[in-house]
MMTF fields as JSON, N, C-alpha, C and O atoms, coordinates in Angstrom:
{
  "mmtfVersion": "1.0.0",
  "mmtfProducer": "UNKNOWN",
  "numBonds": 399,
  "numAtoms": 400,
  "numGroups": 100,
  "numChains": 1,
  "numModels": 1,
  "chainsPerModel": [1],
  "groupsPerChain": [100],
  "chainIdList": ["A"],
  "bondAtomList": [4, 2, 8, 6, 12, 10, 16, 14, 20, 18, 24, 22, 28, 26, 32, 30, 36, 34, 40, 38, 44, 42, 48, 46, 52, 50, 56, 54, 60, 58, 64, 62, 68, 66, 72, 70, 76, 74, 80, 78, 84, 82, 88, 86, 92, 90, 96, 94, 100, 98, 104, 102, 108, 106, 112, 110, 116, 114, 120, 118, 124, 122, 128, 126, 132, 130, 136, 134, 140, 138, 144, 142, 148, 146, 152, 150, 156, 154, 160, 158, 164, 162, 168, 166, 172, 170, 176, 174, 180, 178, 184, 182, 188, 186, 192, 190, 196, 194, 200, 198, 204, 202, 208, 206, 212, 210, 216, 214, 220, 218, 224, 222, 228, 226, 232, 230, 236, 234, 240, 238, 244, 242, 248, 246, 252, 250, 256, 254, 260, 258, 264, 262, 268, 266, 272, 270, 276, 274, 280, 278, 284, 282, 288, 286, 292, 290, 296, 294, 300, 298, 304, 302, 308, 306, 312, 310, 316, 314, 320, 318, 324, 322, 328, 326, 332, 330, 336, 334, 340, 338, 344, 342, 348, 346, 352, 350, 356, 354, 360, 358, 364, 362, 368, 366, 372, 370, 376, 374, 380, 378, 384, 382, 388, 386, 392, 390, 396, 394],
  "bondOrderList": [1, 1, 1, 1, 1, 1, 1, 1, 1, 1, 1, 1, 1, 1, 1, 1, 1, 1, 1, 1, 1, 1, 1, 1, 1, 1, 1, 1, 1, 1, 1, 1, 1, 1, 1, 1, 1, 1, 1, 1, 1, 1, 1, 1, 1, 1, 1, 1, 1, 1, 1, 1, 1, 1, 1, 1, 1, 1, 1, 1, 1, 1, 1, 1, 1, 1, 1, 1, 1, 1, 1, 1, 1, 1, 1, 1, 1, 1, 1, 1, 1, 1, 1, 1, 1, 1, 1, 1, 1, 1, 1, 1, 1, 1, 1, 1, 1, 1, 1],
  "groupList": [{"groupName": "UNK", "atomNameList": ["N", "CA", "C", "O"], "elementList": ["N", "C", "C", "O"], "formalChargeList": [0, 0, 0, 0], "bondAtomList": [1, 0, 2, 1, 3, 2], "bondOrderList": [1, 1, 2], "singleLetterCode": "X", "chemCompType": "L-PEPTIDE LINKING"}],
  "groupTypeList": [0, 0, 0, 0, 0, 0, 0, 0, 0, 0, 0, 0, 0, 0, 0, 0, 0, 0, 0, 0, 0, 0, 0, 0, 0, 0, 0, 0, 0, 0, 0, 0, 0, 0, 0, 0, 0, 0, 0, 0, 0, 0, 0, 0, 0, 0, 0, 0, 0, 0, 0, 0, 0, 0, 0, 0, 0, 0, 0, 0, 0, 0, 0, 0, 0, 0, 0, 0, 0, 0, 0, 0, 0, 0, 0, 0, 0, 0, 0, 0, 0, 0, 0, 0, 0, 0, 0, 0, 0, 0, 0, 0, 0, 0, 0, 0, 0, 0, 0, 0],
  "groupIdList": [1, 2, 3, 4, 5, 6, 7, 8, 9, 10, 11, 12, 13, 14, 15, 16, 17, 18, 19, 20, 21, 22, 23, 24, 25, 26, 27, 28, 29, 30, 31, 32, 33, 34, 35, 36, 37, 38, 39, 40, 41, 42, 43, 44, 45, 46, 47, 48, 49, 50, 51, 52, 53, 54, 55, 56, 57, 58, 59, 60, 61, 62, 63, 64, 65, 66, 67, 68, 69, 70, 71, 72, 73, 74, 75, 76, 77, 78, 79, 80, 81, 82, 83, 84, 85, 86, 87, 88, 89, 90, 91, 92, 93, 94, 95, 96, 97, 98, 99, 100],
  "secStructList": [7, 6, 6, 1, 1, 7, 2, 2, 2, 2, 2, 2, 2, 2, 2, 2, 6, 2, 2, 2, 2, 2, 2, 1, 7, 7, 7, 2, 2, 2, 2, 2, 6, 1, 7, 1, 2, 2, 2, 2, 2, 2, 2, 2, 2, 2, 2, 2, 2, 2, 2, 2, 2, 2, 2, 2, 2, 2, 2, 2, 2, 2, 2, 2, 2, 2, 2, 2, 2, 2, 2, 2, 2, 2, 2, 2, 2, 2, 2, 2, 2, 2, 2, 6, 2, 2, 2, 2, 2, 2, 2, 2, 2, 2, 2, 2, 2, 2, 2, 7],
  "xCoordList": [-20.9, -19.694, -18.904, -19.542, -17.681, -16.79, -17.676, -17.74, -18.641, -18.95, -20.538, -21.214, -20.8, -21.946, -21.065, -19.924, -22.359, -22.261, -21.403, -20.91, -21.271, -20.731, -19.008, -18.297, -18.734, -17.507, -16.103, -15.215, -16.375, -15.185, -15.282, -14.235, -16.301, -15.803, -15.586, -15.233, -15.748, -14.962, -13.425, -12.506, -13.498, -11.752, -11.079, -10.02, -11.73, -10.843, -11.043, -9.966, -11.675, -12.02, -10.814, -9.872, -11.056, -10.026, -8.378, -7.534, -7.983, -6.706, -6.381, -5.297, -7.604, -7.01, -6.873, -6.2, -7.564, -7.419, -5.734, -4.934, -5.891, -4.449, -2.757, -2.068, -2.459, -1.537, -1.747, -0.858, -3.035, -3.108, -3.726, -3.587, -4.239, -4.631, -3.371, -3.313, -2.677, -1.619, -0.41, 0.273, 0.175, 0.923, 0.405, 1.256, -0.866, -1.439, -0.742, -0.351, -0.931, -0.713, -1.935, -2.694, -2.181, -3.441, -3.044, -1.859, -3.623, -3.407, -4.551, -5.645, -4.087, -5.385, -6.344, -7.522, -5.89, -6.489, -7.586, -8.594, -7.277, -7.742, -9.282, -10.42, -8.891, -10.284, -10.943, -12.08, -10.372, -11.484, -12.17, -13.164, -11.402, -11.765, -12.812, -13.103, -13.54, -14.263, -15.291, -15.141, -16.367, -17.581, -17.088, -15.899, -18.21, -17.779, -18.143, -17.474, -19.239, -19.689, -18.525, -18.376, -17.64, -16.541, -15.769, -15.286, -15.475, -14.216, -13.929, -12.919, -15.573, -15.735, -16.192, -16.202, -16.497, -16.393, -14.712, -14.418, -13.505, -12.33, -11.709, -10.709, -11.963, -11.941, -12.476, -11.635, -14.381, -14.413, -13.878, -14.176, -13.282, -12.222, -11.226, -10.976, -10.346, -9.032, -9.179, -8.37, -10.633, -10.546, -11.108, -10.665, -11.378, -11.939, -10.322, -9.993, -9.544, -8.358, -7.376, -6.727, -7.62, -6.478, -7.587, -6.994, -8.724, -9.256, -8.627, -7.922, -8.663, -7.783, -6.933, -6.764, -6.085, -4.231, -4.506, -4.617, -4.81, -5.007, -5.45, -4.725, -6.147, -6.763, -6.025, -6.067, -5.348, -4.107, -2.881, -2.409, -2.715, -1.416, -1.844, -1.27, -3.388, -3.274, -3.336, -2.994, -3.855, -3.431, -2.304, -2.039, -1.594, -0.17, 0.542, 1.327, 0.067, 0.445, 0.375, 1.24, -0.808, -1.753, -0.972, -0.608, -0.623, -0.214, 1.581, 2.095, 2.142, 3.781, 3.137, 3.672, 2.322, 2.429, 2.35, 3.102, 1.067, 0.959, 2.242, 2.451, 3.108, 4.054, 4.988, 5.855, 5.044, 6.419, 6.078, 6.868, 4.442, 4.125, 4.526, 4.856, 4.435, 4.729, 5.978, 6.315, 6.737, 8.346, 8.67, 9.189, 8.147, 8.546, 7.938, 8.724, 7.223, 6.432, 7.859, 8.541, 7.938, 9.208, 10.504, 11.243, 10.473, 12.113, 12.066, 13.088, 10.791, 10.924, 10.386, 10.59, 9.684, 10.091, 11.41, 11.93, 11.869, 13.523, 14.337, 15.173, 14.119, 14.973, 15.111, 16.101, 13.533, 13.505, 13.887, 14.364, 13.584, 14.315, 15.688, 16.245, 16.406, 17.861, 18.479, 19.688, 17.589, 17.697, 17.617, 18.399, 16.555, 16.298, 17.174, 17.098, 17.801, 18.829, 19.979, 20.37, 20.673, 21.905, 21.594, 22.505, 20.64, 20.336, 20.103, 20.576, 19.425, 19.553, 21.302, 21.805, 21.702, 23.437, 24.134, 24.917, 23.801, 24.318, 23.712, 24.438, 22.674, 22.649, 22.846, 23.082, 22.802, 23.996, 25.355, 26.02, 25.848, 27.44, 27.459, 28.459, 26.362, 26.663, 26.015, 26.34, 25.113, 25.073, 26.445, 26.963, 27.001, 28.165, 28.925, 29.238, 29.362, 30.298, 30.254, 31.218, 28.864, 28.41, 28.681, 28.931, 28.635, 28.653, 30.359, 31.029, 30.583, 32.535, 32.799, 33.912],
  "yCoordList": [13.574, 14.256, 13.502, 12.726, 13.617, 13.673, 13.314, 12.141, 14.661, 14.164, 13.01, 12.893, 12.441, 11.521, 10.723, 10.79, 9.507, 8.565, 7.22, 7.247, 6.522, 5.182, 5.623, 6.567, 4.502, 4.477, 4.447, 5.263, 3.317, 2.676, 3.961, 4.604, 4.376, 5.695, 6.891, 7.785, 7.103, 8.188, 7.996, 8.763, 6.73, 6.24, 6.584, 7.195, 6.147, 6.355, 7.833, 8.073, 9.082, 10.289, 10.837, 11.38, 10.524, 10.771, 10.321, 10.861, 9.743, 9.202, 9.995, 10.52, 9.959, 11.277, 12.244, 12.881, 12.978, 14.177, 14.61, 15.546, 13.31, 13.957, 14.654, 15.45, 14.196, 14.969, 16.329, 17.181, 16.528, 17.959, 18.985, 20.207, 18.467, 19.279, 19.492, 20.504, 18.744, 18.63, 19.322, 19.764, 19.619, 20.109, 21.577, 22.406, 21.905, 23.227, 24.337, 24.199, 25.554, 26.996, 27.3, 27.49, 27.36, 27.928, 29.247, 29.213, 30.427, 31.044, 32.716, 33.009, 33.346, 34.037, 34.29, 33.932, 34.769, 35.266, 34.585, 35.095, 33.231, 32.168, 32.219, 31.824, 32.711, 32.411, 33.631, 33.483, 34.821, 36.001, 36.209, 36.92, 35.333, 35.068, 34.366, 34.302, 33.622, 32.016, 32.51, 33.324, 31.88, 32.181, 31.514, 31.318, 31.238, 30.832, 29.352, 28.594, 28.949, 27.336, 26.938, 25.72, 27.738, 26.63, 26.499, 25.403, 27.7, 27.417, 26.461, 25.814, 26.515, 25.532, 23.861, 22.795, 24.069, 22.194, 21.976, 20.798, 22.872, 22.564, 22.291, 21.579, 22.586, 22.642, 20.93, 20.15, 20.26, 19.28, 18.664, 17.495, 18.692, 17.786, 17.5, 16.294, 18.334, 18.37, 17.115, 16.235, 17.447, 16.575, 15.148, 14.093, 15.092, 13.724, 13.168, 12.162, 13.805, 13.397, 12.929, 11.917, 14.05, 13.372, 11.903, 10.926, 11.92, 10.664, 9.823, 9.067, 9.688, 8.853, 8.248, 7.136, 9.757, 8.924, 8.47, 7.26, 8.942, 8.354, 6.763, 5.837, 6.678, 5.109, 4.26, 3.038, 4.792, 4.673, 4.014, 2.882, 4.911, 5.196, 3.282, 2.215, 4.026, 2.6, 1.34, 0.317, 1.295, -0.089, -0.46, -1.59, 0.46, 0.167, -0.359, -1.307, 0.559, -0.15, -1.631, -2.41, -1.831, -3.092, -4.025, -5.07, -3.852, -4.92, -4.938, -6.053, -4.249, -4.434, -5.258, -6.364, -5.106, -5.725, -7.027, -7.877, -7.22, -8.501, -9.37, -10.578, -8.31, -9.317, -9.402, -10.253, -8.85, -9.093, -9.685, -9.994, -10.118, -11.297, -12.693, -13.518, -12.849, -13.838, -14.486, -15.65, -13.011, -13.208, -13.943, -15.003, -12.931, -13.649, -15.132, -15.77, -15.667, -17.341, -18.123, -19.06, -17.274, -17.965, -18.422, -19.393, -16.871, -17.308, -18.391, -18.864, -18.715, -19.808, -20.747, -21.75, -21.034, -22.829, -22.662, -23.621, -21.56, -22.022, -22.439, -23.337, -21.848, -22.265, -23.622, -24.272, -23.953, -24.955, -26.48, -27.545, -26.228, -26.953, -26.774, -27.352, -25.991, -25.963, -26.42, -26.591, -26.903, -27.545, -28.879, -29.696, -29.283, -30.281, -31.136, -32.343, -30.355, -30.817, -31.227, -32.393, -29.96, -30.116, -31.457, -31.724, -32.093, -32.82, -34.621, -35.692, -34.481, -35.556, -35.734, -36.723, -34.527, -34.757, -35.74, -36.56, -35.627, -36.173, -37.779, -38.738, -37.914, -39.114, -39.845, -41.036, -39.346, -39.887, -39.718, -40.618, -39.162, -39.617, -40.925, -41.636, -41.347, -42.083, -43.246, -44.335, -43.197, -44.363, -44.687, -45.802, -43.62, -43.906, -44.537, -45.698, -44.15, -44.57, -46.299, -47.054, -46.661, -48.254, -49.051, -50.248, -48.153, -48.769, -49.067, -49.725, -48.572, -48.792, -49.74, -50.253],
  "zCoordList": [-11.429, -11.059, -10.017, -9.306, -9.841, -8.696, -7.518, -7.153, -6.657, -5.391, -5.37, -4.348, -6.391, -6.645, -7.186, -7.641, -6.923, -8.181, -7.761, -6.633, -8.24, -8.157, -7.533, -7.878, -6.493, -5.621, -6.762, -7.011, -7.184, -8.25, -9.406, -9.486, -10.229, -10.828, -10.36, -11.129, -9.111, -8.394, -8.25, -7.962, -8.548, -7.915, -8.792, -8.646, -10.193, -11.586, -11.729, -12.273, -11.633, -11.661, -11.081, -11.658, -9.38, -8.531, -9.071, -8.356, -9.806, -9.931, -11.453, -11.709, -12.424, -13.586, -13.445, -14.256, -12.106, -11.541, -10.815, -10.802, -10.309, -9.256, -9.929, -9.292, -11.08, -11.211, -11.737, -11.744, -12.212, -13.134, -11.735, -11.785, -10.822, -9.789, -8.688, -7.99, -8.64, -7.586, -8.21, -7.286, -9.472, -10.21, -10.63, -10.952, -10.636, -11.37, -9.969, -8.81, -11.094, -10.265, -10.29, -11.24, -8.554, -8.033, -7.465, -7.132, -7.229, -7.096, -6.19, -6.672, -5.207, -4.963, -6.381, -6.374, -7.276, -8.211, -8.761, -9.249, -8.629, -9.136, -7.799, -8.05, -6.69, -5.889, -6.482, -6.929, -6.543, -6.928, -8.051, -8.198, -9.118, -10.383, -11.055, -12.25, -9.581, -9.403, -8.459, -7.547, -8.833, -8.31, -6.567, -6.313, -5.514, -4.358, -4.229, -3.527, -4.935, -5.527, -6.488, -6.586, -7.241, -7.897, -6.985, -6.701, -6.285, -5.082, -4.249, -3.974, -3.719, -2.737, -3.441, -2.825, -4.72, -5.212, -5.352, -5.153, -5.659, -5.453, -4.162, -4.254, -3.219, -1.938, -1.653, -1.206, -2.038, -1.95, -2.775, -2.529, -3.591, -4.507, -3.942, -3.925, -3.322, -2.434, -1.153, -0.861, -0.499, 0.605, -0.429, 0.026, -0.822, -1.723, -1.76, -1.131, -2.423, -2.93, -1.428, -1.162, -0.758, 0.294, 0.996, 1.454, 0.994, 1.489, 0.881, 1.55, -0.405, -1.361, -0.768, -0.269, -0.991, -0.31, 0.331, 0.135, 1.473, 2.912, 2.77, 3.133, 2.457, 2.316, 1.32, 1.465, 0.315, -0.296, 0.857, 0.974, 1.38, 2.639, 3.512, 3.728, 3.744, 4.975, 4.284, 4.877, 2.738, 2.452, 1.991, 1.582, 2.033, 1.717, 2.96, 2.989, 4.195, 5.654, 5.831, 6.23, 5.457, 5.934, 5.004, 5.543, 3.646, 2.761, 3.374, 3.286, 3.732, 4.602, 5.752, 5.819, 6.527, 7.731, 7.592, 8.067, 6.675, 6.636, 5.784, 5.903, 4.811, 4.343, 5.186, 4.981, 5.949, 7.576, 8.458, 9.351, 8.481, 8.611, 8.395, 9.248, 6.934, 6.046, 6.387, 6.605, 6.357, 6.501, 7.9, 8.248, 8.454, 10.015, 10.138, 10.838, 9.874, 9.635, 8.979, 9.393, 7.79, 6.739, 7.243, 7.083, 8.204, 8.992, 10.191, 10.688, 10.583, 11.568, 11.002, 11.688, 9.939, 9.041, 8.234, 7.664, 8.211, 7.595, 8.807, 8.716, 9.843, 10.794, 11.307, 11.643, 11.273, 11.878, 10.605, 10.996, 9.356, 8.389, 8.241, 7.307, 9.089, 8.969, 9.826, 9.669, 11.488, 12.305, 11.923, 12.408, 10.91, 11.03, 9.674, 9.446, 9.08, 8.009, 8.831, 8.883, 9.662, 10.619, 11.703, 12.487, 11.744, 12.683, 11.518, 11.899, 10.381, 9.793, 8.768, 8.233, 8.853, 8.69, 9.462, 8.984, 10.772, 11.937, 11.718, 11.978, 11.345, 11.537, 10.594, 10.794, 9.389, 8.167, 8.535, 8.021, 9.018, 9.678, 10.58, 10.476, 11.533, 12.222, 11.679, 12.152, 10.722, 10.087, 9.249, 9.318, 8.445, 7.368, 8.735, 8.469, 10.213, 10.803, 10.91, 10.78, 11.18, 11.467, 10.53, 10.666, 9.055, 7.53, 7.45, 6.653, 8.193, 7.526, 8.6, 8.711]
}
């Protein structure tokens, strides 16, 4: 089931689950209708699921940071290759000046 068993098929469990549990009408009726062992394995399903997101959530954090990382690295070897273009411009002008 769901709360056993191998990590990676909980994951895939957990992810066919989430729209039909997150979209369903739950309802009191639905608890009085239900023994107190189904209630409460829906209950551990719920927190299973938001662990999910959650760990969902932070690698989604973690994968922005590190690409604004990247970025920020990017913008200072572009800069500094745009320095260093504006600077070998210059000295092709003053060679073209010696050449004439």
């Amino acid at each position: 089931g769901i709360l056993s068993g191998n990590p990676s098929d909980r994951l895939v469990e957990l992810q066919s689950l989430l729209d039909p549990v997150t979209f369903c009408q739950f309802s009191p009726a639905d608890v009085r209708n239900n023994s107190v062992d189904s209630v409460s394995k829906l209950v551990q399903f719920m927190q299973l699921l938001l662990e999910y997101l959650l760990n969902c959530q932070e690698n989604q954090f973690r994968t922005i940071r590190e690409l604004n990382q990247k970025l920020a690295k990017s913008k200072i070897h572009t800069d500094k290759l745009k320095r260093e273009n504006i600077a070998t411009k210059e000295d092709v002008k003053i060679y073209q000046r010696q050449l004439s």
